[in-house]
C-alpha positions as CSV (number, residue, x, y, z in Angstrom):
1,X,0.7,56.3,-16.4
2,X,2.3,52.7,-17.4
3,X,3.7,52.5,-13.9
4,X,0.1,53.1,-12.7
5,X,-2.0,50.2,-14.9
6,X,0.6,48.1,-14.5
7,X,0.2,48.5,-10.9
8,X,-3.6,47.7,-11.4
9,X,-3.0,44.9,-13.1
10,X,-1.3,43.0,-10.4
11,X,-3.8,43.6,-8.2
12,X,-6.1,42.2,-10.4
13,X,-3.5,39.5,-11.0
14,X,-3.6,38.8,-7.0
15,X,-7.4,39.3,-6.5
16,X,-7.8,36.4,-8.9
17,X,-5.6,34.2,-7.4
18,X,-6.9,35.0,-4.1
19,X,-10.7,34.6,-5.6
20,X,-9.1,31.0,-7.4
21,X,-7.6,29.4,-3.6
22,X,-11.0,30.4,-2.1
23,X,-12.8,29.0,-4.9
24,X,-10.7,25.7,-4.5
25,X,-11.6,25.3,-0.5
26,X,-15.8,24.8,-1.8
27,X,-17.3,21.7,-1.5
28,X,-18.1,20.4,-5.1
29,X,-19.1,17.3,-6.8
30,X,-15.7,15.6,-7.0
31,X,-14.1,12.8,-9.6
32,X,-14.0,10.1,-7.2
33,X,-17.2,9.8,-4.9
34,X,-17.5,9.8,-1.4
35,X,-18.3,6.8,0.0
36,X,-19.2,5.2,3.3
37,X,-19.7,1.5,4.3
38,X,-20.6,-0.2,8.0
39,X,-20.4,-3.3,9.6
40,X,-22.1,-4.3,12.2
41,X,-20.4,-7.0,14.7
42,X,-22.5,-8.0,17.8
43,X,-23.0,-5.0,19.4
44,X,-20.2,-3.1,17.4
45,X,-19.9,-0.9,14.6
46,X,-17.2,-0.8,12.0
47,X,-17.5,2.2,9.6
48,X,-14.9,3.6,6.9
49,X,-15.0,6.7,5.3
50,X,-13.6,6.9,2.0
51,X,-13.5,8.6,-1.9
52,X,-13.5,5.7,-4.4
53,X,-10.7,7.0,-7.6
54,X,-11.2,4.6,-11.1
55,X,-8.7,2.5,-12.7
56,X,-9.2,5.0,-16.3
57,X,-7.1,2.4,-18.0
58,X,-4.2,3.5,-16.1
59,X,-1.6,1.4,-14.3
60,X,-2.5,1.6,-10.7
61,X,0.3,-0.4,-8.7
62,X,3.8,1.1,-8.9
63,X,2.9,3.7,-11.2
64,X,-0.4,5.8,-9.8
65,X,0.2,4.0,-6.4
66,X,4.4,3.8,-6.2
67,X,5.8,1.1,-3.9
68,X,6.9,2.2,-1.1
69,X,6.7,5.5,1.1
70,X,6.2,8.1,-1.7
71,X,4.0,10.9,-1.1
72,X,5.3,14.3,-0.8
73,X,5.0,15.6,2.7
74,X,4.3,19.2,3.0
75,X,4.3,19.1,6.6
76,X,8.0,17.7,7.1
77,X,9.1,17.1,2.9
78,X,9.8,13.5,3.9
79,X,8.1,10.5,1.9
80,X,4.4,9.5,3.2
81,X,2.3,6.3,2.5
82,X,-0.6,6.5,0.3
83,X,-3.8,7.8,1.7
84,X,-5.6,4.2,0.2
85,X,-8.3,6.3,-1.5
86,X,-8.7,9.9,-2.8
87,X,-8.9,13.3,-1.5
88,X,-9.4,13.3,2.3
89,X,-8.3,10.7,4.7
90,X,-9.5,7.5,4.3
91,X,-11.0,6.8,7.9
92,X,-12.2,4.0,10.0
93,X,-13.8,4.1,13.1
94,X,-15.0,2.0,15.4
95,X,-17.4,1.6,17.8
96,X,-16.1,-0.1,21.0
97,X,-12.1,-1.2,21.3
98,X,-11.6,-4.2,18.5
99,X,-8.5,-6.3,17.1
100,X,-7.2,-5.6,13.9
101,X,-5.2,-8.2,12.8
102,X,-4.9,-9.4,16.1
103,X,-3.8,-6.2,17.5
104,X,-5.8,-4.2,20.2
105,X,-7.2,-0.8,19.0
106,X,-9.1,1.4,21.2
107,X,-12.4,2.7,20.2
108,X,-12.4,6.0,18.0
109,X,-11.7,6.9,14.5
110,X,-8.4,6.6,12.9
111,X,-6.8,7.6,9.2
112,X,-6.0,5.0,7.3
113,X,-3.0,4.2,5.0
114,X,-1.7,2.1,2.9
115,X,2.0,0.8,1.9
116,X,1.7,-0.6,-0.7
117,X,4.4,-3.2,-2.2
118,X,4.6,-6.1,-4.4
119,X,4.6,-8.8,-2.3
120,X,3.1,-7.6,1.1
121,X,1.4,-4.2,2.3
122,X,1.4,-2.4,5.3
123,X,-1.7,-0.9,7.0
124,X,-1.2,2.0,9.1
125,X,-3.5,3.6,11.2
126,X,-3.1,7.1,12.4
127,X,-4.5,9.2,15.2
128,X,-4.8,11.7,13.1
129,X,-7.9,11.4,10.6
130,X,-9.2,14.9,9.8
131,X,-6.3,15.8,7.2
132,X,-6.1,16.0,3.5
133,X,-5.0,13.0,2.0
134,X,-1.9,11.7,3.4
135,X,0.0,15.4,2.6
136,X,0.7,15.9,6.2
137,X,0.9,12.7,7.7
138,X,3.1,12.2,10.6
139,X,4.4,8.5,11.4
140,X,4.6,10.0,15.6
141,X,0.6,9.9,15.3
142,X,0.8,5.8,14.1
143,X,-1.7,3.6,16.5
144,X,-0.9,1.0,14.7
145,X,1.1,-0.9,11.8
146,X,0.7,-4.2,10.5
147,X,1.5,-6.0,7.6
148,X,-1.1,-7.6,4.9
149,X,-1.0,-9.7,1.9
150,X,-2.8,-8.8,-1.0
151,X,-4.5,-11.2,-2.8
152,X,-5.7,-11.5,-6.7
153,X,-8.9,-10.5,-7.4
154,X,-11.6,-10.3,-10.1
155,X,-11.3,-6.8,-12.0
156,X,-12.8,-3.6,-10.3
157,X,-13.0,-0.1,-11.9
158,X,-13.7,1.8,-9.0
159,X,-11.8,1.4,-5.8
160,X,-13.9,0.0,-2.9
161,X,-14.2,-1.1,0.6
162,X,-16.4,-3.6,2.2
163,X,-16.7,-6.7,4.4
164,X,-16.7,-10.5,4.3
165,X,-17.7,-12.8,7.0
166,X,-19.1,-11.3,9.1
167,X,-20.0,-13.5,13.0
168,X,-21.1,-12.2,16.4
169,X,-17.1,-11.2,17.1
170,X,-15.4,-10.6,13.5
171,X,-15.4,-9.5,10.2
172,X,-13.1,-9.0,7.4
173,X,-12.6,-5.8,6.0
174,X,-11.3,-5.2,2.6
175,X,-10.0,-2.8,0.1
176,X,-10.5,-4.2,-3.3
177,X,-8.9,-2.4,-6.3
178,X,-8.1,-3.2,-10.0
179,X,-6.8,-6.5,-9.7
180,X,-5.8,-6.4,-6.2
181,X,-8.0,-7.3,-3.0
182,X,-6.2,-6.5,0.4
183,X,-7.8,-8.3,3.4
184,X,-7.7,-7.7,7.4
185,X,-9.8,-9.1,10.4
186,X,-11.3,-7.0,12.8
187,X,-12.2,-8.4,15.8
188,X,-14.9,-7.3,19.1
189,X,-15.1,-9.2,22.4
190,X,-18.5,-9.1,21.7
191,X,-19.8,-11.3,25.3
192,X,-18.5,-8.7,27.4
193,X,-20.0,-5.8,25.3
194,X,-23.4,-7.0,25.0
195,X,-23.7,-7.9,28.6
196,X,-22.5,-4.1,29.2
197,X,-25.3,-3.4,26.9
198,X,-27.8,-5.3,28.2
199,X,-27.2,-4.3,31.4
200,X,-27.6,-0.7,30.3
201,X,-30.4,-1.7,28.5
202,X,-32.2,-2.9,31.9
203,X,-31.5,0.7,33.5
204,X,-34.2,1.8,30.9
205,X,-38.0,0.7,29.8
206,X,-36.3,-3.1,29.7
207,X,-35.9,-2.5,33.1
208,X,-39.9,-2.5,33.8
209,X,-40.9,-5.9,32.5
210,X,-40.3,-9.1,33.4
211,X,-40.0,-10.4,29.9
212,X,-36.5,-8.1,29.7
213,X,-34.6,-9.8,32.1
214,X,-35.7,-13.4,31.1
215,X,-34.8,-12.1,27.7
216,X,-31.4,-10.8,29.5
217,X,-31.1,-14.3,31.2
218,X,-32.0,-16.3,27.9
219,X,-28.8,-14.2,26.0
220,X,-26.4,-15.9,28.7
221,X,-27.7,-19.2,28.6
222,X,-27.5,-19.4,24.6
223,X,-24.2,-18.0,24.2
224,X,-23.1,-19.8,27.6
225,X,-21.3,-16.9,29.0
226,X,-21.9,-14.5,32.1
227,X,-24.3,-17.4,33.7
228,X,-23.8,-16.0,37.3
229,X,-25.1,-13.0,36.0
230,X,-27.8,-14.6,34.1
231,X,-29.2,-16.4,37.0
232,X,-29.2,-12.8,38.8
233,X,-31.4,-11.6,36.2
234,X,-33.6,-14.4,35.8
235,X,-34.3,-14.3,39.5
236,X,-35.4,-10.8,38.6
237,X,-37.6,-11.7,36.2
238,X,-39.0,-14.5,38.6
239,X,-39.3,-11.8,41.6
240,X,-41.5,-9.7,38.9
241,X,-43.9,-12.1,37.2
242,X,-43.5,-15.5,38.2
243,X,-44.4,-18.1,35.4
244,X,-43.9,-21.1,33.1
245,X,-41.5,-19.7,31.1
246,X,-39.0,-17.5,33.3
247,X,-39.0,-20.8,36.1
248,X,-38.1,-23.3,32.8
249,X,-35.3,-20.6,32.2
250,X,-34.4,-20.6,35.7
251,X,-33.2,-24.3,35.3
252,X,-31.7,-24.5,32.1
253,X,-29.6,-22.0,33.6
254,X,-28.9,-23.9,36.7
255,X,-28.2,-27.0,34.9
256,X,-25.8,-24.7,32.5
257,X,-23.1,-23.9,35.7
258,X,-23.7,-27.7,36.8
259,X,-26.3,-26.8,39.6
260,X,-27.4,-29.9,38.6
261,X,-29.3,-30.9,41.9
262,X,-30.6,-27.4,42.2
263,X,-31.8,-27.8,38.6
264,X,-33.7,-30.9,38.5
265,X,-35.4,-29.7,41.6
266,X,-37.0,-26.6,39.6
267,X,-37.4,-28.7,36.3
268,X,-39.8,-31.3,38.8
269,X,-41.3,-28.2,40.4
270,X,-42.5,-26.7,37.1
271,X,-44.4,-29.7,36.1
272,X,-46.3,-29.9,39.5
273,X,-46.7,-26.3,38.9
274,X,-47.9,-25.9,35.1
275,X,-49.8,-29.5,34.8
276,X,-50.8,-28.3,31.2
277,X,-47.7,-27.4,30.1
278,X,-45.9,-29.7,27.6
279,X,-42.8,-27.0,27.2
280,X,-42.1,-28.4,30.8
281,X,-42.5,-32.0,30.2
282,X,-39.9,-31.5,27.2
283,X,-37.6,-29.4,29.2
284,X,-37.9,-32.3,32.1
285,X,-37.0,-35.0,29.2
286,X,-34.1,-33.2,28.7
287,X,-32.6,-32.5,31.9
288,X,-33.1,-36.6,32.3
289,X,-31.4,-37.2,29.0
290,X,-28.7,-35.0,30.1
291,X,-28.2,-37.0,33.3
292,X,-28.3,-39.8,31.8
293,X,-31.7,-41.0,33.5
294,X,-32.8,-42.6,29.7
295,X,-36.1,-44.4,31.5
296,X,-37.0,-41.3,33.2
297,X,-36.3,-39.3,29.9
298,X,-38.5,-41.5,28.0
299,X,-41.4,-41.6,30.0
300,X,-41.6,-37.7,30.0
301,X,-41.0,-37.0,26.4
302,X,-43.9,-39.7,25.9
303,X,-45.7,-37.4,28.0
304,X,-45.1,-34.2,26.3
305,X,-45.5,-36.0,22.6
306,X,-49.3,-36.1,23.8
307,X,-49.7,-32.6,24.6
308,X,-47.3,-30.8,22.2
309,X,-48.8,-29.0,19.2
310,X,-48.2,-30.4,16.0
311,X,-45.2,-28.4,14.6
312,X,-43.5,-30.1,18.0
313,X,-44.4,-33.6,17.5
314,X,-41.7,-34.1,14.8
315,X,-38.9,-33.2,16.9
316,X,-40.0,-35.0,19.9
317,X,-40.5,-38.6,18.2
318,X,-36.8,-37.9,16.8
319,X,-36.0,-37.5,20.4
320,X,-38.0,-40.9,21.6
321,X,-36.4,-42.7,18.3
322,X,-32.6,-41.9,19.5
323,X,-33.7,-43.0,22.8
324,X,-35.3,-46.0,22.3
325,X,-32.2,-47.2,19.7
């Protein structure tokens, strides 16, 4: 009989250890929160993916966080870095290829790690970003390593990531913990991007209007980039709907490559063309100041003074003042 229960007893002994691993594979609420933060940059998208752990009056940096590589690897027993957050991998993904730290980094999400050391840390992306934590990281699946420097910071309880700075082509991305703020630049070569999305843009119900590919046109000339291509689509837009606007765009955009006979020619067309138009009397100033026809420039401002609207006429006289100085 004793060799019987205690036969049962095991079993129950491994059913509820069984029950106890299954139990610790649920989804729960969990001490440190997920979190998520994005970017935008341009056209681009910079996301990471990460659980946010609290200071609890410990000592995070060489005692919670050791120096160095010192994570016990199950996968191999050899040290790993830390996974710079809680729980799962920390991720970061991005949209289209960026720089990080001046680096290229092809589009996709990556795991991300930390070194951490006194003086300078080491961030460490990994093709692999669907493990647990940095348990089973392998340094063969590294994309990329690079070397930071941390910075003092004001105090924060709860780990966290975010962005500084952002332009049309960068941002800084952060990790910010304790006392300790780690920086790094991402950069997108946003031009070549958004003309790639524009021009997919035009493939769709862009595509139908005239006002899309002036619009198209207009991005080239304000960012001065792709102006071949911006004078193709602005042709487009003149081939669709000819008018005041898409012709004044025309020119601008001529003037922009140094067409510059080419330009004044449509600049003097348009204000045969639209008589009542003081947009094309303005535009005509311009292209005279720019050419360094001041008499010319002068008399056409004067003329588009008189017929501008009142939330113009400011600007304008400014113009006439510098002139006339």
């Amino acid at each position: 009989m004793r060799k019987s229960t205690n036969f049962i007893v095991a079993c129950f002994v491994i059913a509820m250890i069984g029950t106890n691993l299954k139990a610790q594979l649920l989804k729960t609420p969990m001490v440190s929160p997920e979190a998520l933060v994005n970017q935008k940059v341009g056209v681009s998208t910079v996301k990471i993916h990460y659980h946010r752990p609290a200071v609890k009056e410990r000592e995070i940096w060489g005692k919670l966080v050791p120096f160095g590589m010192t994570t016990f690897n199950f996968g191999n027993g050899k040290p790993a870095p830390w996974r710079a957050g809680a729980n799962e991998n920390t991720t970061i993904t991005f949209s289209d290829d960026a720089m990080v730290e001046g680096h290229p980094v092809k589009a996709g999400t990556y795991g991300l790690f930390m070194i951490v050391d006194p003086d300078e840390w080491t961030l460490i992306l990994s093709s692999n970003s669907t493990s647990w934590g940095s348990f089973f990281y392998d340094e063969k699946e590294d994309v990329l390593r690079v070397k930071l420097l941390p910075e003092v910071a004001n105090y924060k309880e709860w780990l966290e990531y975010g962005f500084d700075n952002p332009t049309l082509t960068s941002t800084t991305a952060w990790l910010h913990w304790e006392r300790v703020k780690v920086p790094f630049k991402i950069e997108f070569d946003t031009d070549n991007l958004a003309i790639k999305d524009i021009d997919n843009q035009l493939r769709n119900t862009a595509g139908f209007a005239w006002q899309g590919w002036n619009q198209a046109a207009f991005y080239c000339l304000q960012n001065n980039t792709h102006l071949e291509k911006g004078e193709e689509w602005v042709k487009k837009s003149i081939s669709m709907n000819e008018n005041e606007t898409n012709r004044n765009i025309y020119a601008y955009v001529l003037m922009a490559q140094n067409k510059t006979e080419e330009a004044m020619n449509i600049f003097k067309e348009n204000v045969k063309k639209y008589p009542e138009s003081w947009n094309v009397r303005d535009s005509m100033g311009e292209a005279y100041k720019n050419i360094g026809d001041k008499k010319n420039a002068i008399k056409m401002y004067k003329k588009a003074l008189s017929m501008a609207p009142e939330n113009q006429k400011e600007r304008i006289q400014k113009i006439l003042d510098d002139l006339n100085s």
